[in-house]
N, CA, C and O of each residue as an XYZ file, in Angstrom:
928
protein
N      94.471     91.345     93.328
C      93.378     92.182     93.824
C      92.120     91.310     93.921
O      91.358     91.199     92.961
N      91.957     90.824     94.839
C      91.004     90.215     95.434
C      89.228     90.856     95.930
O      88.399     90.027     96.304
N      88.973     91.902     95.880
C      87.782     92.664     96.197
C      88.187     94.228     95.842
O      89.072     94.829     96.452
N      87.548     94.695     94.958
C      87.585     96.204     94.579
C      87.534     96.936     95.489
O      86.408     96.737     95.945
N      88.188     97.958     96.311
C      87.513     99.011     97.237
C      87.260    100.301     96.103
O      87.646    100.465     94.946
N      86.418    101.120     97.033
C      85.658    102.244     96.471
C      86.025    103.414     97.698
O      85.414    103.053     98.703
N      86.449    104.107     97.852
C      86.037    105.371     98.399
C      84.628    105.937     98.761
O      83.946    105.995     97.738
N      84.000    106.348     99.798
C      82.912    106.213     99.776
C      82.287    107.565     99.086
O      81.082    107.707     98.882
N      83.384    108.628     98.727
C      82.857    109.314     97.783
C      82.792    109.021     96.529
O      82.203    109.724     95.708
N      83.422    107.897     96.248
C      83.322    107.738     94.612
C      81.686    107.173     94.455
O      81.214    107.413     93.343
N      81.141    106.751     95.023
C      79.711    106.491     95.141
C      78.474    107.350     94.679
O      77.628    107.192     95.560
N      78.150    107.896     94.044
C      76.932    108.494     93.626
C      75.654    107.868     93.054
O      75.335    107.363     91.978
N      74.919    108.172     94.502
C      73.652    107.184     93.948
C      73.638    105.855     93.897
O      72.767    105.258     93.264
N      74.436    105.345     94.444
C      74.609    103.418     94.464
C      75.640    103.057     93.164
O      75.734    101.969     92.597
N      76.313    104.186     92.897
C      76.969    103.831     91.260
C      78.307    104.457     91.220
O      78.334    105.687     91.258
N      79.778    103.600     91.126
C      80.904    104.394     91.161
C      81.521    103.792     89.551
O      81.404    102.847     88.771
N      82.272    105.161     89.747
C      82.850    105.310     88.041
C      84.017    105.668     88.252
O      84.302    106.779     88.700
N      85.104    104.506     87.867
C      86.563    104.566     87.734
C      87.032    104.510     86.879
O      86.438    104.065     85.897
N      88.589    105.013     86.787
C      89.164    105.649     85.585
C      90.876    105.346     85.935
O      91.606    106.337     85.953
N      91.373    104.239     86.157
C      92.767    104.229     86.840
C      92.604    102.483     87.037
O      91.774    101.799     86.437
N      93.812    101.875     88.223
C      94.385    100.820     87.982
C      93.023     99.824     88.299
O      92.720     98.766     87.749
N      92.496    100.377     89.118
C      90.886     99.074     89.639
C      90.559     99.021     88.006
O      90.561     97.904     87.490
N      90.304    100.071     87.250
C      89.098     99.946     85.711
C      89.994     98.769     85.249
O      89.614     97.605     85.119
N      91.428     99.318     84.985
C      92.537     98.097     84.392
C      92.320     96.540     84.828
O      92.021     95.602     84.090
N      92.502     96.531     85.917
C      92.222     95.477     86.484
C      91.077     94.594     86.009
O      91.019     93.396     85.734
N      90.285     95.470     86.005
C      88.708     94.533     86.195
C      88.875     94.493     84.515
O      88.646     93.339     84.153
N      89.126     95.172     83.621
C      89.314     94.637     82.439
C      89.745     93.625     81.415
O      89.178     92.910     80.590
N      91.460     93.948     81.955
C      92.859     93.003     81.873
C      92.528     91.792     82.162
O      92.206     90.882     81.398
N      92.671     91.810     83.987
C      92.687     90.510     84.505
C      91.252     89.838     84.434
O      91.216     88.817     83.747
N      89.959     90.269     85.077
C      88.815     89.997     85.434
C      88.323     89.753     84.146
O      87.519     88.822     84.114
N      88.611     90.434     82.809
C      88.023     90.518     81.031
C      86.367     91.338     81.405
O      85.339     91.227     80.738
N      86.517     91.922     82.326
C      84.802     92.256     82.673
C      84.337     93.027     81.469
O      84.837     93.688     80.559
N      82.807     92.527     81.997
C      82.369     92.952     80.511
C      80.763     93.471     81.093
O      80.353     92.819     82.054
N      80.069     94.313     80.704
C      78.514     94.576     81.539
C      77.912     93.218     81.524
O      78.020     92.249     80.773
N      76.903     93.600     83.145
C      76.725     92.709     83.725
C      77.046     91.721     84.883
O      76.297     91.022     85.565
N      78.660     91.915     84.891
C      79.379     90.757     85.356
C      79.776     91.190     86.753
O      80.437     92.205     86.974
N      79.349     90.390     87.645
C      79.275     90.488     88.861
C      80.878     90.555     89.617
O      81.809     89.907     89.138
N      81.000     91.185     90.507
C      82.294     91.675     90.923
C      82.306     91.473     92.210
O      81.183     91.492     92.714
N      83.609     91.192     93.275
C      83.522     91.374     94.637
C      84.182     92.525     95.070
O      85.399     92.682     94.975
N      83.276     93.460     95.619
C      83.731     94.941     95.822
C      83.333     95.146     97.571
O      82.714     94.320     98.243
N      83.848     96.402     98.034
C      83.624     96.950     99.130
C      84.107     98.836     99.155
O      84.867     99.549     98.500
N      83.078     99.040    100.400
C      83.842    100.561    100.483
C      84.607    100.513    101.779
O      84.165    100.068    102.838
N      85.949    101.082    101.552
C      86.493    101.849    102.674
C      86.080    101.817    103.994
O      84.941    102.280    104.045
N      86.503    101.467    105.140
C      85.833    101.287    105.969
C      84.461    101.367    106.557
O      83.952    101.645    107.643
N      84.059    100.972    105.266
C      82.642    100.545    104.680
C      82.496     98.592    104.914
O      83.219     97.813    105.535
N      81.644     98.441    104.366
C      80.745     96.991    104.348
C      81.408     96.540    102.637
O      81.660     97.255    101.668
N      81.514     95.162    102.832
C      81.742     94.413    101.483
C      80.236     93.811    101.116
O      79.215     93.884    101.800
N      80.491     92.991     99.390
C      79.546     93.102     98.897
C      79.477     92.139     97.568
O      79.890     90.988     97.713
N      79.046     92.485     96.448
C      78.594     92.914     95.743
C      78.769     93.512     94.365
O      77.792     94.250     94.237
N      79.241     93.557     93.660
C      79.025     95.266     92.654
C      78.989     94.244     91.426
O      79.618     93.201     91.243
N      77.518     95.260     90.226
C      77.761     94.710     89.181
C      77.911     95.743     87.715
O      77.285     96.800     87.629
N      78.751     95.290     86.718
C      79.511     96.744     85.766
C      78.332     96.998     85.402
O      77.602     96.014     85.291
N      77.847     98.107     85.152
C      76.774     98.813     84.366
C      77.126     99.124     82.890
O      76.415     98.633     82.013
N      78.164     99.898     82.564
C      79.072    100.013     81.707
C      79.970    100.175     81.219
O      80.638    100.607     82.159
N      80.666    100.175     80.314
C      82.339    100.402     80.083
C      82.459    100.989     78.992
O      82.303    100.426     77.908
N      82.810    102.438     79.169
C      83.155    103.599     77.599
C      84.502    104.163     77.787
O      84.768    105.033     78.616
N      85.437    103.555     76.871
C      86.475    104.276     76.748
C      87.784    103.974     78.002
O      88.842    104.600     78.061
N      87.458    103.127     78.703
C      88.721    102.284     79.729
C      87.658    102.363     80.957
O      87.742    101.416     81.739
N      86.615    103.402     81.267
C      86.010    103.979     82.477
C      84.906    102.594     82.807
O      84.281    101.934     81.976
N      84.931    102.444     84.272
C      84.168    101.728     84.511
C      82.821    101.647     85.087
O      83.054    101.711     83.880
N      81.883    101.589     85.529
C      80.692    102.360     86.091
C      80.432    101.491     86.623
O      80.604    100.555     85.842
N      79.857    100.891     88.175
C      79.747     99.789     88.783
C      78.752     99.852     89.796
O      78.902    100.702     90.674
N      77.527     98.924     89.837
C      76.920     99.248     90.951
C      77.086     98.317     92.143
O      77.121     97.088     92.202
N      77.199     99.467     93.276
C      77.318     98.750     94.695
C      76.401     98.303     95.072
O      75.270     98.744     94.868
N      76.760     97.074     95.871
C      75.425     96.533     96.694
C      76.644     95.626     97.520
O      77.127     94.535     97.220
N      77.020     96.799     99.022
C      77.749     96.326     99.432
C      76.879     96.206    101.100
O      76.206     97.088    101.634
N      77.263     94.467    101.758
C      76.165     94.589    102.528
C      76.534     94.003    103.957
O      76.012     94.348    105.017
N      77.694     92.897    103.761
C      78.322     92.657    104.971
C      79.231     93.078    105.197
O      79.954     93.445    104.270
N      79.745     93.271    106.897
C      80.833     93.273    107.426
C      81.724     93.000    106.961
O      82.051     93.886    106.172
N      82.523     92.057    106.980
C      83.612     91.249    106.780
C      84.368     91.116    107.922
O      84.149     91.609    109.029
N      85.564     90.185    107.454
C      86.668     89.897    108.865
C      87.308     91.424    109.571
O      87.904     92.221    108.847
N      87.142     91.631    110.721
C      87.793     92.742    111.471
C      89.031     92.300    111.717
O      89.341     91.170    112.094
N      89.867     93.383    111.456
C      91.258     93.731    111.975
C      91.507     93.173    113.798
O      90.820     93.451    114.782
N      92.747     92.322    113.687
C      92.247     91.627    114.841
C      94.050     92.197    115.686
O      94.054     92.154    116.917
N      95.077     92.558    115.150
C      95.760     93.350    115.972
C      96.751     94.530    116.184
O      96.675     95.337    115.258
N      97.398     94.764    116.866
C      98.000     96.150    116.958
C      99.388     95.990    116.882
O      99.881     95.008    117.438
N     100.086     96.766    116.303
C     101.630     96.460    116.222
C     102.096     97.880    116.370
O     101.686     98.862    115.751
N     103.222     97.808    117.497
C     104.306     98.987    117.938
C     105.470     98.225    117.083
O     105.964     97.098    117.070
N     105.630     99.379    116.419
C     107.099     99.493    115.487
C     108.227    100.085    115.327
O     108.124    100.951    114.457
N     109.231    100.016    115.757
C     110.414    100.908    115.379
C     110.832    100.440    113.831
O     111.370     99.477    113.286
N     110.426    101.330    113.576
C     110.439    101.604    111.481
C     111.966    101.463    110.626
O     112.869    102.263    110.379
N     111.723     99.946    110.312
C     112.748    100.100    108.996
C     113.207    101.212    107.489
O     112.517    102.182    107.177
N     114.173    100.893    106.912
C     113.919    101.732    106.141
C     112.900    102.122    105.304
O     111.991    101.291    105.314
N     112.697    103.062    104.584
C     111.503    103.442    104.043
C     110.850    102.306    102.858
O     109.717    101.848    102.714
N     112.227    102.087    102.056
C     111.617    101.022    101.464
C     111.310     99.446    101.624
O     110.876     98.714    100.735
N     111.687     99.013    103.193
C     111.244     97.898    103.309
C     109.882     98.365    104.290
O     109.246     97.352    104.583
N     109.396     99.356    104.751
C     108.201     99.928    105.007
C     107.984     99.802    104.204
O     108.144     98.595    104.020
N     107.449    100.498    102.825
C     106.837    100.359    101.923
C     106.131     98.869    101.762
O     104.929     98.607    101.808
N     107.220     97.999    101.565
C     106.987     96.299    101.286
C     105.605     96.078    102.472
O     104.504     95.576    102.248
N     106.113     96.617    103.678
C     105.628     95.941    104.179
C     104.067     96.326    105.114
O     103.424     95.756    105.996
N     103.973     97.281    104.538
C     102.618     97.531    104.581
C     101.448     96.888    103.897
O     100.433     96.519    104.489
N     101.539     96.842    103.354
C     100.325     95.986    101.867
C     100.244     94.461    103.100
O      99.220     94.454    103.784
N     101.152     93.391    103.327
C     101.413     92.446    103.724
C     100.428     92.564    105.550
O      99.705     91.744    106.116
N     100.788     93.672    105.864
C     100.153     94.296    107.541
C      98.277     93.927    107.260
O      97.466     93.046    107.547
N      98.324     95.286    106.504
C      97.102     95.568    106.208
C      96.255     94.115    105.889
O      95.259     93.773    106.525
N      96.772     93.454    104.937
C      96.027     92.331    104.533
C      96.013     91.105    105.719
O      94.980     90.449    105.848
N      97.053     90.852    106.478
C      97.146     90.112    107.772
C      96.261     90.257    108.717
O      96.227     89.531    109.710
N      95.215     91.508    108.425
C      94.546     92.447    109.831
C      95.027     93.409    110.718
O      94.656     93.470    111.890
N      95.728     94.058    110.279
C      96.381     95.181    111.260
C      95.191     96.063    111.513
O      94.313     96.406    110.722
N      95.330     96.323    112.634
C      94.138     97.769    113.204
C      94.675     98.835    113.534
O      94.035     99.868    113.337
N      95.795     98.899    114.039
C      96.636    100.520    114.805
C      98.084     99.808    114.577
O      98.519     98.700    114.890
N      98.559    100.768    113.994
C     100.430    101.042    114.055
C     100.447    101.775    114.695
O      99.603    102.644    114.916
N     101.634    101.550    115.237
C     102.242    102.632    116.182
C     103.839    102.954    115.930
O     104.658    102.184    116.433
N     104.289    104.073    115.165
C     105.522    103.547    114.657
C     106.530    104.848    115.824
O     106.477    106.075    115.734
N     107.113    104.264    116.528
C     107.596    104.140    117.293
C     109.352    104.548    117.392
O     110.126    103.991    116.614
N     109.806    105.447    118.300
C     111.444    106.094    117.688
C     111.968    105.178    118.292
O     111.300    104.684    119.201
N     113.567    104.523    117.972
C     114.144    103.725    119.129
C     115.272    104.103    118.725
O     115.255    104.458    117.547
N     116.539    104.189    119.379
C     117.577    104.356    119.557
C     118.361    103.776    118.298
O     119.311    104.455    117.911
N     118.050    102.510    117.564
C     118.647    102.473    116.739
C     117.978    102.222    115.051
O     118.382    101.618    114.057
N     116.922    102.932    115.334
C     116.307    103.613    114.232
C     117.044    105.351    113.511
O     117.329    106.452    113.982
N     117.086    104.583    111.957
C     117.888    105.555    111.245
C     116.859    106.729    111.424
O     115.635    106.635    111.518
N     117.845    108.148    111.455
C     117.118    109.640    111.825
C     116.613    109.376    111.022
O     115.492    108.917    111.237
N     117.029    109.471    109.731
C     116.104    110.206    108.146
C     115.164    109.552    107.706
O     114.559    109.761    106.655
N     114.910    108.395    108.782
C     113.554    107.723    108.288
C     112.140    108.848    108.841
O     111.000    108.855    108.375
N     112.569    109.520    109.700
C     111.708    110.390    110.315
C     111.355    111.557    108.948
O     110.180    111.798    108.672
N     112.115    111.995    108.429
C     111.828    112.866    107.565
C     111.324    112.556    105.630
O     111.122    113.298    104.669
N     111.303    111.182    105.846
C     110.597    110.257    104.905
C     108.819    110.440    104.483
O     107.829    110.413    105.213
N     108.986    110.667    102.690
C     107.598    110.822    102.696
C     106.856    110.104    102.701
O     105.665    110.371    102.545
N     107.252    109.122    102.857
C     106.391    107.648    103.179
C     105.185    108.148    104.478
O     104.006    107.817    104.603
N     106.030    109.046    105.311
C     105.319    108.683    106.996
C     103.898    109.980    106.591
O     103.131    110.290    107.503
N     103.691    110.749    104.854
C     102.540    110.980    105.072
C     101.450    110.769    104.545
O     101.482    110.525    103.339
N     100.364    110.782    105.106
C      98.793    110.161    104.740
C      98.671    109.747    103.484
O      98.688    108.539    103.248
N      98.560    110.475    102.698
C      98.383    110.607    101.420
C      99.481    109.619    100.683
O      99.283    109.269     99.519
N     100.608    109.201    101.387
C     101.807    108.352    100.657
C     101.410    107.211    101.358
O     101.163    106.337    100.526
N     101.232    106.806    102.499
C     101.112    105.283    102.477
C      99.583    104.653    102.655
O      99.388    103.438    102.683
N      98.661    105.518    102.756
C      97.759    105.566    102.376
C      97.769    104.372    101.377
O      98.198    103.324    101.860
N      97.473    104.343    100.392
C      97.551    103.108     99.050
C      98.508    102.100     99.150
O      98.674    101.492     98.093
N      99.027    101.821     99.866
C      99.960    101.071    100.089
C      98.815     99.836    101.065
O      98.593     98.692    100.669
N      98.185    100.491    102.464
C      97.521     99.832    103.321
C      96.138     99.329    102.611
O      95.497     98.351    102.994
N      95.678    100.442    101.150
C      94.376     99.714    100.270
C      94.913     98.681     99.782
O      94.415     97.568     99.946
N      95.890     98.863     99.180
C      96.503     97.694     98.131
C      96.464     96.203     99.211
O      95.688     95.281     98.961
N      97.339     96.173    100.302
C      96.566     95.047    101.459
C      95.219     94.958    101.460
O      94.773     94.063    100.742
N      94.654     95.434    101.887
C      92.828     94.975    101.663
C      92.180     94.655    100.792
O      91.061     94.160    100.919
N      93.108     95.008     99.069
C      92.021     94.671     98.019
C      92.720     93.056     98.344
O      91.801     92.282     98.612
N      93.646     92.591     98.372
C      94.326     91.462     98.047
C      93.936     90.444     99.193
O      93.911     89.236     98.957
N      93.547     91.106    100.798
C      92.753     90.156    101.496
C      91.288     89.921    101.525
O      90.691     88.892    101.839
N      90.908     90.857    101.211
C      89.143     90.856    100.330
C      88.450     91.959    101.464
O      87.338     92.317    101.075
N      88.854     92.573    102.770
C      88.972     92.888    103.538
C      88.627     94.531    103.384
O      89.205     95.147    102.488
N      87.860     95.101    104.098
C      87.834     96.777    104.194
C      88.276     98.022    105.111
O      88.418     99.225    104.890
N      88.414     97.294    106.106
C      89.050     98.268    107.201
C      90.071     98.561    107.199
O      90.883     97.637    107.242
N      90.576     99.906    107.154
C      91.408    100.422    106.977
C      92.219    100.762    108.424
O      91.751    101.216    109.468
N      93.697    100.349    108.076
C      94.285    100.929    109.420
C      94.370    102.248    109.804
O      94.009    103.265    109.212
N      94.939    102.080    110.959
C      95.121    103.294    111.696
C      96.709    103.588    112.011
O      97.417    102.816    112.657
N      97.179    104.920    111.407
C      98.880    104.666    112.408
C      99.401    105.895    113.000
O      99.394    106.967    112.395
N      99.884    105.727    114.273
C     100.179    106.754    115.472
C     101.309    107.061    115.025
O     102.103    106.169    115.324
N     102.035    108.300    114.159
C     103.601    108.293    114.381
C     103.676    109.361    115.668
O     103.200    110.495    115.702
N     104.583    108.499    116.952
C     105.525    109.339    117.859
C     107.143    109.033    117.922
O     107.535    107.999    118.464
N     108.073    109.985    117.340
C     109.217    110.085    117.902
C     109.860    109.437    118.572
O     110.714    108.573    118.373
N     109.219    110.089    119.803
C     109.727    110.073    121.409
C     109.747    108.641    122.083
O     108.673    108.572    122.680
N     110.286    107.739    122.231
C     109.494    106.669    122.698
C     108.919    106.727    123.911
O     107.778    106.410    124.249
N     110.000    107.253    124.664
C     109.016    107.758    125.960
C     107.685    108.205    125.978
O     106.884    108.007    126.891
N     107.499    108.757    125.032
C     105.969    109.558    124.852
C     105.366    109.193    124.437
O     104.409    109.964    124.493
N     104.990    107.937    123.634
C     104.356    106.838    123.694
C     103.960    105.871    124.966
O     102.843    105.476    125.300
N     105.358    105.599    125.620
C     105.464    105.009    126.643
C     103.293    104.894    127.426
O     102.503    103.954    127.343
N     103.183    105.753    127.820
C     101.826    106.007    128.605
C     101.033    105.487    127.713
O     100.713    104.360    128.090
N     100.478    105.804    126.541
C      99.625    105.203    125.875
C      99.368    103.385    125.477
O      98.332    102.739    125.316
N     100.734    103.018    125.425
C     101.200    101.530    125.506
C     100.980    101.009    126.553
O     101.097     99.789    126.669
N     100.544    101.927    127.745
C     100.641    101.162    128.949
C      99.117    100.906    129.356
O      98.618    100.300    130.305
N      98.616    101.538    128.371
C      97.296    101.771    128.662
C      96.874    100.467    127.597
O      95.690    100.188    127.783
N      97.112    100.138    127.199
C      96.803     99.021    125.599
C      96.226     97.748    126.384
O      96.920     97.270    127.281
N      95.128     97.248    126.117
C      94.723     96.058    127.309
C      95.260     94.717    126.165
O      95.925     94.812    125.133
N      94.665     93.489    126.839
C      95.216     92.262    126.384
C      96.439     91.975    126.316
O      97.168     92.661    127.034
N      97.136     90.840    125.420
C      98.144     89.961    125.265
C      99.046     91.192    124.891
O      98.486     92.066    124.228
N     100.407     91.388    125.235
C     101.348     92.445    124.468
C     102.780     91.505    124.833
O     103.241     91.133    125.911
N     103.240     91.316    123.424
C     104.142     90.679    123.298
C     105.549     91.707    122.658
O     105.467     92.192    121.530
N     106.836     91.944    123.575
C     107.494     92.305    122.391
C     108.604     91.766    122.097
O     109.253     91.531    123.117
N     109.202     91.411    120.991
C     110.120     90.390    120.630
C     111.629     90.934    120.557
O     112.170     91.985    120.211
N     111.999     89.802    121.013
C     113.524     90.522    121.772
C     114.431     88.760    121.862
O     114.075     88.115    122.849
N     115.238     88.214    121.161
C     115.726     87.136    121.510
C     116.787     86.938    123.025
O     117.250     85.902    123.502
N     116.902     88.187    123.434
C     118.079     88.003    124.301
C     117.216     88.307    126.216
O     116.091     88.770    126.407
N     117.932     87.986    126.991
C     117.488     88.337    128.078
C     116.869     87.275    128.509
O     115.799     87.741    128.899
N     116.833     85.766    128.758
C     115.706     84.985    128.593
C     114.436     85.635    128.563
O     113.849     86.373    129.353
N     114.090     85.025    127.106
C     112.821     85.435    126.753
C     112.308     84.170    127.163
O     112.994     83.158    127.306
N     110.461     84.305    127.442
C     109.179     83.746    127.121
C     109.231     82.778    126.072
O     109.799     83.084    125.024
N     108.553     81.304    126.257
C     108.112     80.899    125.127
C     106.758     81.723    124.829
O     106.253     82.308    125.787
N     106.135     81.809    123.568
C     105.089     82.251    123.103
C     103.801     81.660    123.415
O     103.469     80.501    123.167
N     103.004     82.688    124.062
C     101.490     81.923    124.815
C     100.801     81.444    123.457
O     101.173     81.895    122.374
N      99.798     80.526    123.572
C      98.580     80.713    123.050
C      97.583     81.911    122.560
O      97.333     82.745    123.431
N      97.265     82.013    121.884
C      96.501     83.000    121.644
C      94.785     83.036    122.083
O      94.083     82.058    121.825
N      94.399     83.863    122.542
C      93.236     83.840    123.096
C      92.476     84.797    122.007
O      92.817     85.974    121.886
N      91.200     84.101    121.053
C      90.370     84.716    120.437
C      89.656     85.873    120.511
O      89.025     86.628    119.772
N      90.178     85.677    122.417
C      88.609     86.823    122.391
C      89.656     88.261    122.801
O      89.302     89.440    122.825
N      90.427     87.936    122.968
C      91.702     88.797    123.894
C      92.763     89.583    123.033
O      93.742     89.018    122.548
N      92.480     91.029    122.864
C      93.307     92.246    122.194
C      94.753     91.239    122.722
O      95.060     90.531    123.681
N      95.526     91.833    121.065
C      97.278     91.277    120.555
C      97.706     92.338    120.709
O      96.763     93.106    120.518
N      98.627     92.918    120.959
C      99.698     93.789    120.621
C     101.355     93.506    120.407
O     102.164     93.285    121.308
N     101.637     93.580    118.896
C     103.097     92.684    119.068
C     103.726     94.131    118.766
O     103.287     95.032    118.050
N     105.140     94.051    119.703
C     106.220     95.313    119.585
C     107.173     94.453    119.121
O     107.710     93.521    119.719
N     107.361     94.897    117.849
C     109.164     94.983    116.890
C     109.935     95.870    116.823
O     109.575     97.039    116.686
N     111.277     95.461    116.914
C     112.540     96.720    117.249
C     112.504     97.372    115.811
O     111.552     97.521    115.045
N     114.002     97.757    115.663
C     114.030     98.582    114.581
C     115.397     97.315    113.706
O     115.925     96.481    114.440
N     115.679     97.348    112.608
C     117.185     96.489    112.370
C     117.623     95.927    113.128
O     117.653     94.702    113.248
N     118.197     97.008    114.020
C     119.301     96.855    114.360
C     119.262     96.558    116.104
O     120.050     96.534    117.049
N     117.838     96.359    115.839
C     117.324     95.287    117.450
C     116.706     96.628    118.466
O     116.793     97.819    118.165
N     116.193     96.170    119.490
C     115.860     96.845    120.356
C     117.087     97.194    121.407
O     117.986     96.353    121.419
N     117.212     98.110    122.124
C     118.411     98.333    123.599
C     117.637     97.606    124.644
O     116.406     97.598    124.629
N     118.385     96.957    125.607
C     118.046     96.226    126.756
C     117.092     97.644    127.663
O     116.178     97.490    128.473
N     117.382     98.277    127.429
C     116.915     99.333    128.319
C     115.492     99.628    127.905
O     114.622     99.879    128.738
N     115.143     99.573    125.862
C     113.860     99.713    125.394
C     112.632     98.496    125.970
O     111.404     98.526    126.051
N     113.755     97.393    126.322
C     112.667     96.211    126.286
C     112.376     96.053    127.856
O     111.532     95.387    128.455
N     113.293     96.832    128.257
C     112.431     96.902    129.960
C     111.621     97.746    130.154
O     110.826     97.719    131.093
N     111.721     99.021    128.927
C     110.617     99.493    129.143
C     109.419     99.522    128.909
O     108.555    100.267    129.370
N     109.333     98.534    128.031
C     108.225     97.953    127.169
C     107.518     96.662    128.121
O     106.391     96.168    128.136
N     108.928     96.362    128.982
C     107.842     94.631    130.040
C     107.447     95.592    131.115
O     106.377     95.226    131.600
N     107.977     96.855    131.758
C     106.791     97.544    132.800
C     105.609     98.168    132.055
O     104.673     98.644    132.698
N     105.622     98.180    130.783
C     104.068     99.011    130.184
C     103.427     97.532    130.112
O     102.212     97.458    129.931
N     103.985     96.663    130.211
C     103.052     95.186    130.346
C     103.430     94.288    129.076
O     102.667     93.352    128.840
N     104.542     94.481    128.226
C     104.976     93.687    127.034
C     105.501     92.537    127.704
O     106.089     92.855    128.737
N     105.485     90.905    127.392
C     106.091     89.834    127.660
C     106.812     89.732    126.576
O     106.425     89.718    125.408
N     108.204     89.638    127.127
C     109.770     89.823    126.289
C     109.050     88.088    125.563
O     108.150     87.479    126.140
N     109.554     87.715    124.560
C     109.312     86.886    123.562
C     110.554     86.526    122.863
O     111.485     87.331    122.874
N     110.671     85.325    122.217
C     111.444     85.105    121.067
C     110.723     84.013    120.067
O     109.924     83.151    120.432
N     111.123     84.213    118.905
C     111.125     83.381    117.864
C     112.444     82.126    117.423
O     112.465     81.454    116.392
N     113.008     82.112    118.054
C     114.106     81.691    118.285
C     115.553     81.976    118.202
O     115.852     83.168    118.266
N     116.569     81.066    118.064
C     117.794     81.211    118.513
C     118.431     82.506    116.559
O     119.380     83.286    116.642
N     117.860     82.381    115.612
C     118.163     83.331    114.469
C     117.587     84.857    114.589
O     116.513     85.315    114.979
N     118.682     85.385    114.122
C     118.201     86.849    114.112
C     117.845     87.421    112.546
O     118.361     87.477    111.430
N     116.621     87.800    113.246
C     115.571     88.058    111.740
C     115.584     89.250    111.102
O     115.855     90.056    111.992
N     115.456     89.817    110.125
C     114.978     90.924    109.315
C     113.517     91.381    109.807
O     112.521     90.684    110.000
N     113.676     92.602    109.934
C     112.001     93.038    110.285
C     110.873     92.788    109.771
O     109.795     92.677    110.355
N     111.130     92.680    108.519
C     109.837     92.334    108.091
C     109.979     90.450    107.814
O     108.857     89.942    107.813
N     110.770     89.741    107.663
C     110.193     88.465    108.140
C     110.093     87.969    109.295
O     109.595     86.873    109.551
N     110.780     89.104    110.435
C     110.008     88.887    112.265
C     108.500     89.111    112.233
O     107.642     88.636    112.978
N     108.371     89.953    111.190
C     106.984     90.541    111.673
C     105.706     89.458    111.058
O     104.595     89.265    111.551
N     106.313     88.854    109.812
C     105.175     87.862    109.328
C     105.171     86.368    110.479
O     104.274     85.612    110.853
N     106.684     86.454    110.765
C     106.941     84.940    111.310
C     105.793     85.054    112.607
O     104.985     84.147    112.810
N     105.840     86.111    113.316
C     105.176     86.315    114.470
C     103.762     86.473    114.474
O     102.963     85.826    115.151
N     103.486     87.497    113.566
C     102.306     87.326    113.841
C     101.775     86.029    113.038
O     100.669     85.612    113.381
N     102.427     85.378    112.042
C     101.651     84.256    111.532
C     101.437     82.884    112.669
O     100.852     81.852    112.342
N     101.990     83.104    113.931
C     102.310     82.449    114.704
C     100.798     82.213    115.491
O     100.520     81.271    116.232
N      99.852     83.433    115.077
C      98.512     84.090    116.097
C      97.446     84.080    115.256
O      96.352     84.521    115.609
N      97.779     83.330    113.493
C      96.545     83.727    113.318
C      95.537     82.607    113.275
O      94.342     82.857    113.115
């Protein structure tokens, strides 16, 4: 945990008071003690700052003085969703990389019952995407679209400007462009058990350039670091 986040209601008056794994933390690991200056931020809020005021009984009391920006979330990823628990993994890892919008995405050979998984609500992966930001020092919080349908996505993807890459080893693929700084990413990953030739044509008329990482076939979540670590 690299920078404390705060909720911007936990804030009262320039002063938040925690009672859970951040107090632990800053105790355990940090040994904080009043006084001692901290690197904190709020929630898609501004980083900062914060110094302990006091400590009674595990509770921590901390004042903000949170004042810059920080690094913005720099891209977008369409997903056909692994199982729940290598989702899980692999959120924290997103979030901290810079993710800005998920889009998790149905595909043909995406398992049903991942759809009915409590992972896919707010409140459950929610902490999963903080836990990424305390660990990249980072505050912005993602954003994620769940649609079904892929078709019904389809329009909105087509609308997505900049670079859109989606990775697919078969079909001659693309070598991988350069990345342009100033120019919106969008990388599309299948599901396991790969994308259908039919998903990835529909993904190069919404404007995706078919891609590979090479001649091995990857696990989703080390396609997804290999690739985007490829852009940053």
């Amino acid at each position: 945990m690299n920078r404390i986040l705060f909720e911007p209601e936990e804030i009262k008056d320039g002063v938040a008071k925690i009672y859970d794994a951040r107090a632990r933390h800053i105790l355990e690991v940090l040994h904080g003690e009043a006084g001692q200056v901290l690197k904190v931020g709020v929630i898609d809020g501004k980083i900062g700052a914060g110094k302990i005021l006091a400590i009674e009984d595990g509770e921590v009391a901390v004042a903000i003085e949170a004042g810059d920006s920080g690094p913005e979330p720099w891209f977008d990823l369409v997903l056909a969703p692994p199982r729940p628990r290598v989702f899980k993994r692999i959120l924290p890892q997103l979030a901290a990389l810079g993710l800005r919008r998920l889009f998790l995405i149905g595909a043909n050979k995406v398992e049903k019952d991942f759809w009915g998984a409590t992972i896919l609500k707010p409140e459950n992966y929610r902490p999963f995407l903080v836990e990424g930001l305390q660990q990249s020092g980072t505050s912005i919080l993602p954003t994620i679209t769940v649609e079904r349908s892929f078709r019904h996505l389809l329009p909105e993807l087509e609308r997505l400007q900049g670079l859109k890459l989606v990775a697919h080893p078969y079909g001659s693929p693309a070598p991988l462009p350069p990345r342009n700084p100033d120019a919106n990413i969008v990388f599309a990953i299948g599901p396991e058990g790969g994308w259908t030739e039919g998903e990835v044509e529909a993904l190069e008329t919404a404007g995706f350039l078919r891609c590979s990482l090479g001649p091995r076939i990857l696990r989703t979540d080390t396609a997804l670091i290999a690739l985007i670590a490829r852009f940053l």
